[in-house]
C-alpha positions as CSV (number, residue, x, y, z in Angstrom):
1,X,5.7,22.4,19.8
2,X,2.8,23.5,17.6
3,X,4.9,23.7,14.6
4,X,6.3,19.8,15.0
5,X,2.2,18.8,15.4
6,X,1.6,20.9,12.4
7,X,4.3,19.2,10.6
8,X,3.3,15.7,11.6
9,X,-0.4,16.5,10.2
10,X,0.8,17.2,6.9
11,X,2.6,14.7,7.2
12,X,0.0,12.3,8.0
13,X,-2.1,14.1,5.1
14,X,0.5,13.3,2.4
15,X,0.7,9.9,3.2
16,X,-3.0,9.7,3.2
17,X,-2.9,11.2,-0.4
18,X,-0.1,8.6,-1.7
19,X,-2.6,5.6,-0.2
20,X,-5.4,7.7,-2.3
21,X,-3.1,8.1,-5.4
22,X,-1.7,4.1,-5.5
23,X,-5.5,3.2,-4.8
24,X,-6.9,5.3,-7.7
25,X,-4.1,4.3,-10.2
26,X,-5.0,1.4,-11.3
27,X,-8.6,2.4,-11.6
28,X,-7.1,5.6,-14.0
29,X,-5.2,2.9,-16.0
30,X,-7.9,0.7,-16.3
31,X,-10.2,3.6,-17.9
32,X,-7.5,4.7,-20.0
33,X,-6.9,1.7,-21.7
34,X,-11.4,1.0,-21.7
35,X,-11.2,4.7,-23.3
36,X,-8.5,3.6,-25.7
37,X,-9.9,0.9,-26.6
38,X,-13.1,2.3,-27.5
39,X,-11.5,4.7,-29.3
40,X,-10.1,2.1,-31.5
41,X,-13.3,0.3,-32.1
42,X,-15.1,3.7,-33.1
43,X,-12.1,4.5,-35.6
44,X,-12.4,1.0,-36.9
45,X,-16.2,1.0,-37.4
46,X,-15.9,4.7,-38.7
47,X,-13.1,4.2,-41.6
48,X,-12.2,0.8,-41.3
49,X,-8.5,-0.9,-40.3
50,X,-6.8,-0.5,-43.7
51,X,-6.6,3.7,-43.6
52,X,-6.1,3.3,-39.6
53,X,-2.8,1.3,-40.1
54,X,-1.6,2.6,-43.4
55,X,-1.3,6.6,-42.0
56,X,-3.6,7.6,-43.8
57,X,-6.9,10.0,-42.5
């Protein structure tokens, strides 16, 4: 009986950490692409589009 409770709260704990994960996602993509972005602006202000696009550092 202990064992089927102890299974049930992990269980209960891994579902709590999918709800966690599919809240948190979008908020990872979201700074992902803000970071990515950035990125691009400081390359951009840095060398400039034309080396950015062409390949070459």
């Amino acid at each position: 009986m202990k064992q089927l409770i102890g299974i049930y709260h992990d269980l209960k704990m891994i579902k709590f950490m999918l709800r966690l994960i599919t809240w948190l996602s979008p908020v990872f993509i979201f700074f992902t692409v803000m970071t990515a972005m950035l990125y691009v602006i400081l390359v951009d202000v840095k060398y400039g589009f034309e080396p950015y696009f062409m390949g070459k550092n």
